[in-house]
mmCIF file of the N, C-alpha and C atoms, coordinates in Angstrom:
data_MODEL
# 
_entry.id   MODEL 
# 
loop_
_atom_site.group_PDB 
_atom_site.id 
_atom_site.type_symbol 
_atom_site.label_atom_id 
_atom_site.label_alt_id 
_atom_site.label_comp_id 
_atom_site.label_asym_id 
_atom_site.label_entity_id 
_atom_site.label_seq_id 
_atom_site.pdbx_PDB_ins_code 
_atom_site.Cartn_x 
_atom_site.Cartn_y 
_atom_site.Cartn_z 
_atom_site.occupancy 
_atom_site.B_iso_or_equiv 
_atom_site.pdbx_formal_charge 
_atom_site.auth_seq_id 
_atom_site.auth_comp_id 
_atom_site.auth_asym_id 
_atom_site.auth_atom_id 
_atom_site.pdbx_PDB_model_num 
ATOM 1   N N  . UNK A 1 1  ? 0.816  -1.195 0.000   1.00 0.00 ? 1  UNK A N  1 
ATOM 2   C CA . UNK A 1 1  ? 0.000  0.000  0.000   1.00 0.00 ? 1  UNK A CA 1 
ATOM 3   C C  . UNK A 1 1  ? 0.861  1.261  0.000   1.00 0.00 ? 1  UNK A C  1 
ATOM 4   N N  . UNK A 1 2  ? 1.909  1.059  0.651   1.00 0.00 ? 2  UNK A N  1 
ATOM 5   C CA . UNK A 1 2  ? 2.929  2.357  0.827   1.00 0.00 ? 2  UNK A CA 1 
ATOM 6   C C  . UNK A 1 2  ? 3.485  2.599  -0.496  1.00 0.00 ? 2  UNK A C  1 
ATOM 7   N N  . UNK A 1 3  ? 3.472  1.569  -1.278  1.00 0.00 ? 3  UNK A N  1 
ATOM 8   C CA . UNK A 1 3  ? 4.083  1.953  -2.791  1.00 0.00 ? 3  UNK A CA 1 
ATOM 9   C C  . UNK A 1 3  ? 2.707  2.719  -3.512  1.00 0.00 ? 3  UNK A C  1 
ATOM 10  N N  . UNK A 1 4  ? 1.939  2.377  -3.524  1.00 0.00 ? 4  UNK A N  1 
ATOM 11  C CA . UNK A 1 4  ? 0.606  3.027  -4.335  1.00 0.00 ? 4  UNK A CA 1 
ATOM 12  C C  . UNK A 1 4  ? 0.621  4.897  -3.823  1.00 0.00 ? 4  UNK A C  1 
ATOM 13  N N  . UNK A 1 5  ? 0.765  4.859  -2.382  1.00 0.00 ? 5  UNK A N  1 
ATOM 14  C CA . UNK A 1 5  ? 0.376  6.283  -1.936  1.00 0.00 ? 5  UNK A CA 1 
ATOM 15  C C  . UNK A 1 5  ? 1.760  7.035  -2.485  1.00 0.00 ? 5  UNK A C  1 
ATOM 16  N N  . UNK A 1 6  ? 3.208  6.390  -2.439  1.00 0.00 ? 6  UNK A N  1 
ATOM 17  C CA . UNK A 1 6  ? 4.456  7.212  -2.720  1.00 0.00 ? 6  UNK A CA 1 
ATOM 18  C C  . UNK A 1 6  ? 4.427  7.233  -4.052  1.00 0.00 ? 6  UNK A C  1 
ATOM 19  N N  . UNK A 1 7  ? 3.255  6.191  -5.068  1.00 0.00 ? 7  UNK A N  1 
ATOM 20  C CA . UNK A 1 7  ? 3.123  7.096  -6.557  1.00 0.00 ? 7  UNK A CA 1 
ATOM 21  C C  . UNK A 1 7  ? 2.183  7.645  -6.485  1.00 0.00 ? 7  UNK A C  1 
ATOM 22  N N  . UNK A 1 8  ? 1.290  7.854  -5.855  1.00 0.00 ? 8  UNK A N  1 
ATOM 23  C CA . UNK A 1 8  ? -0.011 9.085  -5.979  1.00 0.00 ? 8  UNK A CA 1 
ATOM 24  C C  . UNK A 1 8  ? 0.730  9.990  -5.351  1.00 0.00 ? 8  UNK A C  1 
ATOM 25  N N  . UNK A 1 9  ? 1.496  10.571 -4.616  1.00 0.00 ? 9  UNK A N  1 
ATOM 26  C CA . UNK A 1 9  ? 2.122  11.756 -4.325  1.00 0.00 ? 9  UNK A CA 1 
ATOM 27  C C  . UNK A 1 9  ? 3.153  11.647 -5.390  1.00 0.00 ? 9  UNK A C  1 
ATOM 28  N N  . UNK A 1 10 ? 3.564  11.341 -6.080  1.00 0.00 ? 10 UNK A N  1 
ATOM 29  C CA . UNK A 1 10 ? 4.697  11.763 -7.202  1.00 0.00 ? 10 UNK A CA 1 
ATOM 30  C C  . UNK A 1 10 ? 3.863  12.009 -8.342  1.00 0.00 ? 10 UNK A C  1 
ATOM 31  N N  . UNK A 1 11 ? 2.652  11.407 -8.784  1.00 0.00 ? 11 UNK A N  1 
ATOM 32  C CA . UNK A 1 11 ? 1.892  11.775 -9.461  1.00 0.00 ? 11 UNK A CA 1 
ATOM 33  C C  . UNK A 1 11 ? 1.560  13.170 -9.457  1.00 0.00 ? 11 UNK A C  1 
ATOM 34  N N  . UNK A 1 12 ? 1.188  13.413 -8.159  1.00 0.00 ? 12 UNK A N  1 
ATOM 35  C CA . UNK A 1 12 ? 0.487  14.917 -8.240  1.00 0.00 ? 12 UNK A CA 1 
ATOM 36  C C  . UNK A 1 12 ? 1.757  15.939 -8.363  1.00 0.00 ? 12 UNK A C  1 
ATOM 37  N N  . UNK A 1 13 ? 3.115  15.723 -7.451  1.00 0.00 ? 13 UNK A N  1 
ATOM 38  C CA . UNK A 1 13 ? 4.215  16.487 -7.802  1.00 0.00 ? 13 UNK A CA 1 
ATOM 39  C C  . UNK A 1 13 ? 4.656  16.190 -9.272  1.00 0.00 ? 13 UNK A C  1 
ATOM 40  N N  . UNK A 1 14 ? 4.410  15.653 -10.202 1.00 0.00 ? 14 UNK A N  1 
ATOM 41  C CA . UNK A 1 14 ? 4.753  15.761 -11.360 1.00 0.00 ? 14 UNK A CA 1 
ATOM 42  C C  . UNK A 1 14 ? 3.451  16.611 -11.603 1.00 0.00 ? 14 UNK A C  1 
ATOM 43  N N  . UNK A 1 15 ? 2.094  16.436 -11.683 1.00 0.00 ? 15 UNK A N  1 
ATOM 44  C CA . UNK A 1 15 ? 0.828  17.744 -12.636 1.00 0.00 ? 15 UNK A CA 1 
ATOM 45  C C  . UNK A 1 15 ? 1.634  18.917 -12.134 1.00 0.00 ? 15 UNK A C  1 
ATOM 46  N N  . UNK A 1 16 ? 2.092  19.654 -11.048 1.00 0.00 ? 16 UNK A N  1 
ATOM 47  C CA . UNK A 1 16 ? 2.466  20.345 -10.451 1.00 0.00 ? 16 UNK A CA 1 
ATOM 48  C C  . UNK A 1 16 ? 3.757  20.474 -10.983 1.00 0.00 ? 16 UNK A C  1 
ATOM 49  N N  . UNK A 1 17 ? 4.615  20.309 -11.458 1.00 0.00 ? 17 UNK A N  1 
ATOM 50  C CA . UNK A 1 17 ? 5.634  20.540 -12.357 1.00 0.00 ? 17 UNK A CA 1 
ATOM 51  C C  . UNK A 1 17 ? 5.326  21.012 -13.860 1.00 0.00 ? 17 UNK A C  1 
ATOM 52  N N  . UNK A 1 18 ? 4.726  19.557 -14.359 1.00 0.00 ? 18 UNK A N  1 
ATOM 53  C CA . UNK A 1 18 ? 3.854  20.107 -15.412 1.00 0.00 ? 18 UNK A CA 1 
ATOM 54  C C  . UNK A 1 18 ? 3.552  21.518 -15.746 1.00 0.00 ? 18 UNK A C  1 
ATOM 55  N N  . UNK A 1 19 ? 2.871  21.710 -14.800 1.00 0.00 ? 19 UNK A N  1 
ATOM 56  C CA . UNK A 1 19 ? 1.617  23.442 -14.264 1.00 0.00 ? 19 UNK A CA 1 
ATOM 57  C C  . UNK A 1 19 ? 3.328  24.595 -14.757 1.00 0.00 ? 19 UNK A C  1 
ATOM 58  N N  . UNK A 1 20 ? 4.308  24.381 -14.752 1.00 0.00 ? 20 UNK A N  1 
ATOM 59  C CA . UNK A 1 20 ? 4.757  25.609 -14.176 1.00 0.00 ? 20 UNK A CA 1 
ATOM 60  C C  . UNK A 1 20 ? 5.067  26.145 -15.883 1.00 0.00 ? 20 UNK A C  1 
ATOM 61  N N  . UNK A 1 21 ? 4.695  28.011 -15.730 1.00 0.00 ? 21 UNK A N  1 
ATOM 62  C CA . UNK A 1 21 ? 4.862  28.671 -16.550 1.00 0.00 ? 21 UNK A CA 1 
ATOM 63  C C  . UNK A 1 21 ? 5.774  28.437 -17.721 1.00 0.00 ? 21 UNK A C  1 
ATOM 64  N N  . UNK A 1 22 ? 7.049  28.904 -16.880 1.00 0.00 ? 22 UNK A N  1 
ATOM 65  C CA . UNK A 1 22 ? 8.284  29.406 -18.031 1.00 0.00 ? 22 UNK A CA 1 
ATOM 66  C C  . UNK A 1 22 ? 9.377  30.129 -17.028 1.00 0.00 ? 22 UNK A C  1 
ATOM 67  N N  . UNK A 1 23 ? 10.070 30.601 -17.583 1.00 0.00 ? 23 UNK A N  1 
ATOM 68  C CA . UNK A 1 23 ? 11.184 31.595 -16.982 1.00 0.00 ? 23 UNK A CA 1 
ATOM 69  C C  . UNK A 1 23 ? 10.710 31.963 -16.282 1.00 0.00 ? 23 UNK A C  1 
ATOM 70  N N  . UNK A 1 24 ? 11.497 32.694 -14.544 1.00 0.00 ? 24 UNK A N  1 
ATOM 71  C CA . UNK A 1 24 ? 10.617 33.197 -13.857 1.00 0.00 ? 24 UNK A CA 1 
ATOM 72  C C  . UNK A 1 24 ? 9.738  32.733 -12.922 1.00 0.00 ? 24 UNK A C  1 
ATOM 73  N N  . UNK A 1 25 ? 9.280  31.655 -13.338 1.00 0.00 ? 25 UNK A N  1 
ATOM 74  C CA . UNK A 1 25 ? 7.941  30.890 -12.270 1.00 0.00 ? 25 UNK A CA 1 
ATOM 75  C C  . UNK A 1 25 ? 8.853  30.148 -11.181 1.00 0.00 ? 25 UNK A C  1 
ATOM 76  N N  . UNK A 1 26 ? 8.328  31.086 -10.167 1.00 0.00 ? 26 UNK A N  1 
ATOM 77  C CA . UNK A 1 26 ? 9.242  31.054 -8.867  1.00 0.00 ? 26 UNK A CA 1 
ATOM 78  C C  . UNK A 1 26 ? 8.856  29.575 -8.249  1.00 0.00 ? 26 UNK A C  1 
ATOM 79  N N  . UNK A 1 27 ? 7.662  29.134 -8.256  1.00 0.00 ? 27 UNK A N  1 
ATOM 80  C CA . UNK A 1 27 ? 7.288  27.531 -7.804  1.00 0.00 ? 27 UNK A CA 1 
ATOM 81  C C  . UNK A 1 27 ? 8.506  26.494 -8.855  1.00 0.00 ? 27 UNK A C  1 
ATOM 82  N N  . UNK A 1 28 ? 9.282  26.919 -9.462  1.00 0.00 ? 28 UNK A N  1 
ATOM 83  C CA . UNK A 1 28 ? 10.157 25.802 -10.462 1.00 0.00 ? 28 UNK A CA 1 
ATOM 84  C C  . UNK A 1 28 ? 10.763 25.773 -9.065  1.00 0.00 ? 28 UNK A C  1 
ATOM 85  N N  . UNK A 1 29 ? 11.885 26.387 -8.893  1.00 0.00 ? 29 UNK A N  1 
ATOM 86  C CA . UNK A 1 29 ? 12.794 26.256 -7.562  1.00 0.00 ? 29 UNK A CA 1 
ATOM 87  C C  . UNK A 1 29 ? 12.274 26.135 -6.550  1.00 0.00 ? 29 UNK A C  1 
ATOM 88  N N  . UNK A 1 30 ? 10.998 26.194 -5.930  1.00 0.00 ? 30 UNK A N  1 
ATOM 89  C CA . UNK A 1 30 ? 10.462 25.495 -4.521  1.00 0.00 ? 30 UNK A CA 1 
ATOM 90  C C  . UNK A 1 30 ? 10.292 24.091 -5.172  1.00 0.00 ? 30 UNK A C  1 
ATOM 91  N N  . UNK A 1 31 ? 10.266 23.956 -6.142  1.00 0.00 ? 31 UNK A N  1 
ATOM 92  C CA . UNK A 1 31 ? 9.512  22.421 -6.782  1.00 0.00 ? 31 UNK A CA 1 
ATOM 93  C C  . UNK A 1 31 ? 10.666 21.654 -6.447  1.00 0.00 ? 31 UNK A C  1 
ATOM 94  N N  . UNK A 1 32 ? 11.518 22.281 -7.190  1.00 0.00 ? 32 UNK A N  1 
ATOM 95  C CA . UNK A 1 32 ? 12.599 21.639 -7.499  1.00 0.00 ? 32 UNK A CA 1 
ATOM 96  C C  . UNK A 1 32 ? 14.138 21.612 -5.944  1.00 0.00 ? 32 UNK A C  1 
ATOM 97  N N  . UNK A 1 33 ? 13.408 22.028 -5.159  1.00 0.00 ? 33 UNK A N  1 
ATOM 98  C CA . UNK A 1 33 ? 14.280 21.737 -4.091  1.00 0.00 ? 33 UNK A CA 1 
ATOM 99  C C  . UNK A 1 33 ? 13.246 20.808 -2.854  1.00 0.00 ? 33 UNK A C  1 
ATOM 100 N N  . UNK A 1 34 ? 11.940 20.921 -3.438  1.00 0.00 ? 34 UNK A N  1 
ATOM 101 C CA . UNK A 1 34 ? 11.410 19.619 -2.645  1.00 0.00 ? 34 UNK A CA 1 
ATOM 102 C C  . UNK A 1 34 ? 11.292 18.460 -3.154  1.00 0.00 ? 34 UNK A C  1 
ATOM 103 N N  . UNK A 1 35 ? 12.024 18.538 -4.422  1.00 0.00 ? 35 UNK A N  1 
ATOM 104 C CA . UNK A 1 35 ? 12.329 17.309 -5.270  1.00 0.00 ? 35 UNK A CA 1 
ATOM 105 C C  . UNK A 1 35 ? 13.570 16.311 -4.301  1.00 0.00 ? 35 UNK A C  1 
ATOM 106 N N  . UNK A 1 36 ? 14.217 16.829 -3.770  1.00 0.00 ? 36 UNK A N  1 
ATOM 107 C CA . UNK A 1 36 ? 15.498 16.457 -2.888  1.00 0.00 ? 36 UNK A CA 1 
ATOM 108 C C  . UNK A 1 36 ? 15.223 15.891 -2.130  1.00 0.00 ? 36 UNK A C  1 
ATOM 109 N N  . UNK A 1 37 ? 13.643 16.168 -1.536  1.00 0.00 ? 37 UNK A N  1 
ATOM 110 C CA . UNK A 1 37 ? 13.690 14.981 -0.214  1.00 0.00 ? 37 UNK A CA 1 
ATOM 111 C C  . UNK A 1 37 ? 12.333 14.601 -0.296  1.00 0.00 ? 37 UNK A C  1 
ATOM 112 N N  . UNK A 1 38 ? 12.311 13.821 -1.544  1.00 0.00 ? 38 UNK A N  1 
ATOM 113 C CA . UNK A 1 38 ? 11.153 13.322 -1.717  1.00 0.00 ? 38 UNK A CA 1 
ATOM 114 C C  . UNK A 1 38 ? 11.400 11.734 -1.547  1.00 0.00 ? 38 UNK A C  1 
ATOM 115 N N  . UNK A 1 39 ? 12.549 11.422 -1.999  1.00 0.00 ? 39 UNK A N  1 
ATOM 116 C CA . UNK A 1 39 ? 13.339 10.000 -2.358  1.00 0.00 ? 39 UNK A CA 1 
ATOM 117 C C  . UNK A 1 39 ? 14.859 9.958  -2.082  1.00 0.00 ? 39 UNK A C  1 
ATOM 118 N N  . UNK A 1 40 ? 15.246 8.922  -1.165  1.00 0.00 ? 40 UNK A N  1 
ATOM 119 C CA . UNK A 1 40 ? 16.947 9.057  -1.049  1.00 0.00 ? 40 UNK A CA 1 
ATOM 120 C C  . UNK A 1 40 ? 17.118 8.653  -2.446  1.00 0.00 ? 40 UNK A C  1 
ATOM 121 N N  . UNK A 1 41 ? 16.743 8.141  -3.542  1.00 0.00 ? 41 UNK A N  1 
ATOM 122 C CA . UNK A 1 41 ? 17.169 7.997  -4.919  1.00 0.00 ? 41 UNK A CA 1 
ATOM 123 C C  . UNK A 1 41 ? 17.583 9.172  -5.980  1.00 0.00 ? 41 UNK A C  1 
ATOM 124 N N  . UNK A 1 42 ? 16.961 10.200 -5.376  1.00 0.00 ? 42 UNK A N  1 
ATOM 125 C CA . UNK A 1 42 ? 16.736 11.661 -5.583  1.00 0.00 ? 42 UNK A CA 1 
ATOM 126 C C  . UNK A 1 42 ? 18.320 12.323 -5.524  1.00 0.00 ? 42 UNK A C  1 
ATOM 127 N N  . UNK A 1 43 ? 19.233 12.452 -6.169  1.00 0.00 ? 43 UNK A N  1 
ATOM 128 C CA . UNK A 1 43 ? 20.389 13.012 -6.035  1.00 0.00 ? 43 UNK A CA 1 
ATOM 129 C C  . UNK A 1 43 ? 20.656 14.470 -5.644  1.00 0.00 ? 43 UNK A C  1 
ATOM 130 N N  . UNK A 1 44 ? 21.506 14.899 -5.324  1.00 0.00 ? 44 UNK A N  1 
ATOM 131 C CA . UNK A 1 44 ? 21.563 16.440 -5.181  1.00 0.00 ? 44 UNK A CA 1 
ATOM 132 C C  . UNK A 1 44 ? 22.336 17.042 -6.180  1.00 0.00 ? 44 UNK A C  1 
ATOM 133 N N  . UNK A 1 45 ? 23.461 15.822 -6.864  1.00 0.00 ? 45 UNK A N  1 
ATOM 134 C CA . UNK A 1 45 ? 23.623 16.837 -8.656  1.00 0.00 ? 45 UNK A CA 1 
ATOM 135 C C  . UNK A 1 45 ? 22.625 16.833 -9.347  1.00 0.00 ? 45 UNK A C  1 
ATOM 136 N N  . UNK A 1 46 ? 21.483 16.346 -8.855  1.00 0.00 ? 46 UNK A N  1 
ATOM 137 C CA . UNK A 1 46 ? 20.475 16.455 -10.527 1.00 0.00 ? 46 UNK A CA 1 
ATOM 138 C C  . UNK A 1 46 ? 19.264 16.744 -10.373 1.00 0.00 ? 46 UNK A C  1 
ATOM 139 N N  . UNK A 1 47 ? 19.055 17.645 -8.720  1.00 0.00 ? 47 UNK A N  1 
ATOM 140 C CA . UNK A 1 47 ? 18.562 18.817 -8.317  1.00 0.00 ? 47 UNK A CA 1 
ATOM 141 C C  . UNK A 1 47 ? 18.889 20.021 -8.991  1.00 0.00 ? 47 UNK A C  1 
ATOM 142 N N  . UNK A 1 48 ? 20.120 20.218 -8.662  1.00 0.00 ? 48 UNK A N  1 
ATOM 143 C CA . UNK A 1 48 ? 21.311 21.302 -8.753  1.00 0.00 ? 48 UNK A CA 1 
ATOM 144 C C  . UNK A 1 48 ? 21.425 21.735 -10.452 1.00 0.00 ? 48 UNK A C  1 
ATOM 145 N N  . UNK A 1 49 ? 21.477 20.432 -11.317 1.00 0.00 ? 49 UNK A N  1 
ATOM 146 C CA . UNK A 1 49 ? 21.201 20.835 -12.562 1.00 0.00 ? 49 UNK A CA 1 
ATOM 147 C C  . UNK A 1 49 ? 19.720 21.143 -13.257 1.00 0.00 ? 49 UNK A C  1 
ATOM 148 N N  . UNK A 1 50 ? 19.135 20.956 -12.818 1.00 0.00 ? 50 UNK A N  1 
ATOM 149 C CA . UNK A 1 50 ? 17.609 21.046 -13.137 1.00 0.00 ? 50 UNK A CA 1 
ATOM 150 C C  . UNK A 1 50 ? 17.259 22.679 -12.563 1.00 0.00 ? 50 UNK A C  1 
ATOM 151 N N  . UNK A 1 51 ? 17.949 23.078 -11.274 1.00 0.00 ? 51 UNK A N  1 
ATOM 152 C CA . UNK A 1 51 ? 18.261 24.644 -10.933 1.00 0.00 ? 51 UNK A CA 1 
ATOM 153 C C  . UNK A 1 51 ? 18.431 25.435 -11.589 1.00 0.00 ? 51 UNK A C  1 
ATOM 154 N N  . UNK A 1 52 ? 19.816 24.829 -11.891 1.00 0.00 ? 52 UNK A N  1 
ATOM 155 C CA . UNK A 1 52 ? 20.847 25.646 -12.942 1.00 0.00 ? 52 UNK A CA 1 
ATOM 156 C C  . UNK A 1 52 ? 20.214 25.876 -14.369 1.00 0.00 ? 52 UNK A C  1 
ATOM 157 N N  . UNK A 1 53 ? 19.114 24.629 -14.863 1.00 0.00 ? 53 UNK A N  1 
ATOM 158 C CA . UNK A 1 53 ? 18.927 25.077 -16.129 1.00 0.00 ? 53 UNK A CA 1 
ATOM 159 C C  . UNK A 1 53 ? 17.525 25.943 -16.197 1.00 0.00 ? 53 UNK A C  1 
ATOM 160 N N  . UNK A 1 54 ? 16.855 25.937 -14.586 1.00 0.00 ? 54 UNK A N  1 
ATOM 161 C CA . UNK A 1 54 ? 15.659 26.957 -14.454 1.00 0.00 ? 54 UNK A CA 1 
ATOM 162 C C  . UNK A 1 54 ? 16.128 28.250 -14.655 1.00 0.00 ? 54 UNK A C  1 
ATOM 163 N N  . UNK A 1 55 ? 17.433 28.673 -14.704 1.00 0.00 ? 55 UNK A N  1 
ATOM 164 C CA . UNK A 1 55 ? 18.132 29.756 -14.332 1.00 0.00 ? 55 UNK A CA 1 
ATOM 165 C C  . UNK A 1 55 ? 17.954 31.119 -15.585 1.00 0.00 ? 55 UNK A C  1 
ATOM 166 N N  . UNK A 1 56 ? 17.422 30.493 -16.824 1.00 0.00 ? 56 UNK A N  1 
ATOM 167 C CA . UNK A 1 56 ? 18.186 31.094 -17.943 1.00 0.00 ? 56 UNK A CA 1 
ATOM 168 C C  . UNK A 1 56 ? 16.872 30.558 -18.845 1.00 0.00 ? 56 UNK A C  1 
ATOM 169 N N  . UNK A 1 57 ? 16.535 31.589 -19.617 1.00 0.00 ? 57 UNK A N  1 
ATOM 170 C CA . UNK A 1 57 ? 14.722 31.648 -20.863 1.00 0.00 ? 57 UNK A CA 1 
ATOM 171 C C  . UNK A 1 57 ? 15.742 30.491 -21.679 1.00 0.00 ? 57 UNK A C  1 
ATOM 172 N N  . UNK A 1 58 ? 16.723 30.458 -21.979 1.00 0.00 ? 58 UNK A N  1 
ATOM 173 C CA . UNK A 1 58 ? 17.024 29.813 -23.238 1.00 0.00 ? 58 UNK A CA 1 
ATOM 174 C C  . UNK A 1 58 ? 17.115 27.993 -22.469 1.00 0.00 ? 58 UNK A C  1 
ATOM 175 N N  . UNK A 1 59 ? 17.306 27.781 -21.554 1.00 0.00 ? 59 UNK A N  1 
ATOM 176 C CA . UNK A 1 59 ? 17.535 26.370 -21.293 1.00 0.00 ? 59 UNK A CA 1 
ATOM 177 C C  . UNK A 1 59 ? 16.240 26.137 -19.589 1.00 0.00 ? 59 UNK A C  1 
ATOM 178 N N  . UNK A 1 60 ? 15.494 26.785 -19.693 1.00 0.00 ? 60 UNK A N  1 
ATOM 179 C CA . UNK A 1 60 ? 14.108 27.000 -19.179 1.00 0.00 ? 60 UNK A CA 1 
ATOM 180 C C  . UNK A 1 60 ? 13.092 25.150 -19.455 1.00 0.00 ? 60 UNK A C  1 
ATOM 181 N N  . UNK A 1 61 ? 13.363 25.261 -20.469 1.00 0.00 ? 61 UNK A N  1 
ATOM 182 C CA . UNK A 1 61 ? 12.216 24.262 -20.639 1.00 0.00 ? 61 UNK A CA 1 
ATOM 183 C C  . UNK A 1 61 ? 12.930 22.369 -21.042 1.00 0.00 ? 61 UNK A C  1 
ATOM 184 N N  . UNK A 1 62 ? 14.371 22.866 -21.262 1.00 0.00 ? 62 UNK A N  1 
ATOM 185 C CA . UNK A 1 62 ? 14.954 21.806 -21.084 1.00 0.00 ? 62 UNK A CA 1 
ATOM 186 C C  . UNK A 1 62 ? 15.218 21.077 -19.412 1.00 0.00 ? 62 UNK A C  1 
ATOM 187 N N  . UNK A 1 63 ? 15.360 22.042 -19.019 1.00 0.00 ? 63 UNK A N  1 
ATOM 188 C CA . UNK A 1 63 ? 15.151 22.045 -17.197 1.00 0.00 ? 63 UNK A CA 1 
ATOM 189 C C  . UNK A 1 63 ? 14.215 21.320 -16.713 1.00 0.00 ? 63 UNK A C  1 
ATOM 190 N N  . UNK A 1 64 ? 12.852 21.781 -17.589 1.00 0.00 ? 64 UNK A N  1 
ATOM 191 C CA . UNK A 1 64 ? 11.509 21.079 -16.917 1.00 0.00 ? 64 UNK A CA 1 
ATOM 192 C C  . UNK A 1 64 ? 11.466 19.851 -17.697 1.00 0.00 ? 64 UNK A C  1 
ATOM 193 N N  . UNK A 1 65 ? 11.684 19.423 -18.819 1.00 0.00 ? 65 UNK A N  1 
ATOM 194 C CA . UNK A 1 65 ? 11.773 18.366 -19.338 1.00 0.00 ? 65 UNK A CA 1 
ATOM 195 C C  . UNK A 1 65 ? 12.715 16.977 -18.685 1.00 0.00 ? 65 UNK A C  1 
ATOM 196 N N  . UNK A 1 66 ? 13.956 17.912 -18.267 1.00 0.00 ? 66 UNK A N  1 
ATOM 197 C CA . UNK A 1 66 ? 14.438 16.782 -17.377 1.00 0.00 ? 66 UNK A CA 1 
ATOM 198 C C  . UNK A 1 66 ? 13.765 16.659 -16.301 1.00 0.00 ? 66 UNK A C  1 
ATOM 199 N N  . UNK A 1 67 ? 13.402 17.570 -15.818 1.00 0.00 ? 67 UNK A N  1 
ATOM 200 C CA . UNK A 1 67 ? 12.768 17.504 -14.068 1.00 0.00 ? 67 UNK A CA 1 
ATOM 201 C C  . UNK A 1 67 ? 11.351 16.198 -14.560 1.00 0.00 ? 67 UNK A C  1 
ATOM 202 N N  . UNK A 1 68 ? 10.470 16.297 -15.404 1.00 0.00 ? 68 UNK A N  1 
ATOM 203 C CA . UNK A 1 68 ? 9.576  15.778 -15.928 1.00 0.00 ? 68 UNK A CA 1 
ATOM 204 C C  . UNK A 1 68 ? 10.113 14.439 -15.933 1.00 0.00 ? 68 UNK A C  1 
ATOM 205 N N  . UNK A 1 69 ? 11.607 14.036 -16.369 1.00 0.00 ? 69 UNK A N  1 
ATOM 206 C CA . UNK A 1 69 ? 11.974 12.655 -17.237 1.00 0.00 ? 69 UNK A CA 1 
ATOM 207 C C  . UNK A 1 69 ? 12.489 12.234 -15.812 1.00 0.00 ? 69 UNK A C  1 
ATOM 208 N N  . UNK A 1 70 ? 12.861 12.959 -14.702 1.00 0.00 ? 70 UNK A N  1 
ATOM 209 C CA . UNK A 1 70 ? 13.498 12.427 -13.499 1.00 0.00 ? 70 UNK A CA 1 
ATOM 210 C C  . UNK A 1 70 ? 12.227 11.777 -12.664 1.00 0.00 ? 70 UNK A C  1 
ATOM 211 N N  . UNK A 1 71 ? 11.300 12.506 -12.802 1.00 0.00 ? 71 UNK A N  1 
ATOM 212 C CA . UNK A 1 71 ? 10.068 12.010 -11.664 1.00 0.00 ? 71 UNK A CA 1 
ATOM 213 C C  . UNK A 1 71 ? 9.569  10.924 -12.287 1.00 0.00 ? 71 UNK A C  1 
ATOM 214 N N  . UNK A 1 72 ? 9.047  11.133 -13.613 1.00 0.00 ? 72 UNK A N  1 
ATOM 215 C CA . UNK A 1 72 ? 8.825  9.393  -14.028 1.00 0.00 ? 72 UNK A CA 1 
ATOM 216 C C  . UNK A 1 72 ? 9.857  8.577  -14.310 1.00 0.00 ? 72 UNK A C  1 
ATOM 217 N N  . UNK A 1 73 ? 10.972 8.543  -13.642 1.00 0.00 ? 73 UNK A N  1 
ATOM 218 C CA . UNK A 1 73 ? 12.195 7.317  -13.745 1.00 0.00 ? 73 UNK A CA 1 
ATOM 219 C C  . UNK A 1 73 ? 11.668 6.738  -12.424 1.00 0.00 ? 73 UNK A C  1 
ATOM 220 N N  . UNK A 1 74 ? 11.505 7.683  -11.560 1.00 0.00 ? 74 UNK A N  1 
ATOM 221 C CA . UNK A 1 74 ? 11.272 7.470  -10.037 1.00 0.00 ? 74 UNK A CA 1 
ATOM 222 C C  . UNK A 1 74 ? 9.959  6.723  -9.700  1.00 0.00 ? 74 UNK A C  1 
ATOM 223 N N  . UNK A 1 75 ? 9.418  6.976  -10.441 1.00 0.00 ? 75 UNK A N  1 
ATOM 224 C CA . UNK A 1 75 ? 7.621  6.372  -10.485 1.00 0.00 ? 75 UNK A CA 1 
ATOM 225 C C  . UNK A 1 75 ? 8.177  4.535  -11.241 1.00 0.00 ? 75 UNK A C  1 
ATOM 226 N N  . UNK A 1 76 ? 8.842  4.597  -12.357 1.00 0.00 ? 76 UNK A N  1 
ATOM 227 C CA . UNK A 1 76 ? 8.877  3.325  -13.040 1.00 0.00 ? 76 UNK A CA 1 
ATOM 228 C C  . UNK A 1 76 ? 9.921  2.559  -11.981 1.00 0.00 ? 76 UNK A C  1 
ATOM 229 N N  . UNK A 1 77 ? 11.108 3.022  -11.293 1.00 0.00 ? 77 UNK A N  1 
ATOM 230 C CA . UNK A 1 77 ? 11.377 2.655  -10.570 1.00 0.00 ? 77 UNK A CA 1 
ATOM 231 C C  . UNK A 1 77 ? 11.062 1.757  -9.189  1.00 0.00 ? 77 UNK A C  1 
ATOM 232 N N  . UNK A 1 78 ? 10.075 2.447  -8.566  1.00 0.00 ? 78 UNK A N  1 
ATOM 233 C CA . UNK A 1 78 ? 9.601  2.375  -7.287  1.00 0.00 ? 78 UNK A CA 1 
ATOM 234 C C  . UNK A 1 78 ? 7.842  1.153  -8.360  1.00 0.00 ? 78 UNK A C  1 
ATOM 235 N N  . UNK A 1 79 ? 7.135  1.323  -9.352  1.00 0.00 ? 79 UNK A N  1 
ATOM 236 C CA . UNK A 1 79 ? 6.323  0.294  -9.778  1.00 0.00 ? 79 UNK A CA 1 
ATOM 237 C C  . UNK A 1 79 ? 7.523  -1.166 -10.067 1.00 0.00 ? 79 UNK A C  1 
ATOM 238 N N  . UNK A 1 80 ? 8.381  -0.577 -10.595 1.00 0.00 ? 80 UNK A N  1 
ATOM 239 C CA . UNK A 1 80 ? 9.551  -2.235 -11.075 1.00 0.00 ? 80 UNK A CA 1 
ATOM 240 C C  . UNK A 1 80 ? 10.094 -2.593 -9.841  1.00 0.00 ? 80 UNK A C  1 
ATOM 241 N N  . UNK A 1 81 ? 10.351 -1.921 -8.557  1.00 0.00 ? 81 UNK A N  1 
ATOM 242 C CA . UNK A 1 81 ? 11.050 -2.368 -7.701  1.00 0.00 ? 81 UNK A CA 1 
ATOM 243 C C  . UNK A 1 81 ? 10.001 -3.367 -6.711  1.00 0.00 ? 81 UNK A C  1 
# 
């Protein structure tokens, strides 16, 4: 049962990623630093780069795309494990 509820909360923190604007949208970096202690699987370089690429309009949406491709590794992960 504890696996079902830790993907319905990653579920909803991914729509909630999803949701975010663009450049600027200050919820990317709260998102993305409660991404860190969501899962000890959860690294802190690939927090840190997903930061770094919120940082800047031109690499903005590559940022969220990884942040997007990190939470469902974590979801297929935690269903395969």
């Amino acid at each position: 049962m504890e696996t079902l509820n830790k993907v319905q909360m990653l579920n909803t923190f991914l729509a909630k990623v999803k949701q975010l604007r663009g450049f600027g949208d200050m919820n990317s970096y709260f998102l993305a630093s409660q991404f860190k202690g969501i899962d000890e699987k959860v690294k802190e370089n690939q927090v840190n780069e997903i930061i770094s690429e919120f940082s800047s309009p031109e690499t903005f949406n590559e940022g969220k795309t990884h942040f997007i491709d990190g939470i469902n590794a974590l979801i297929d992960d935690i269903l395969h494990n």
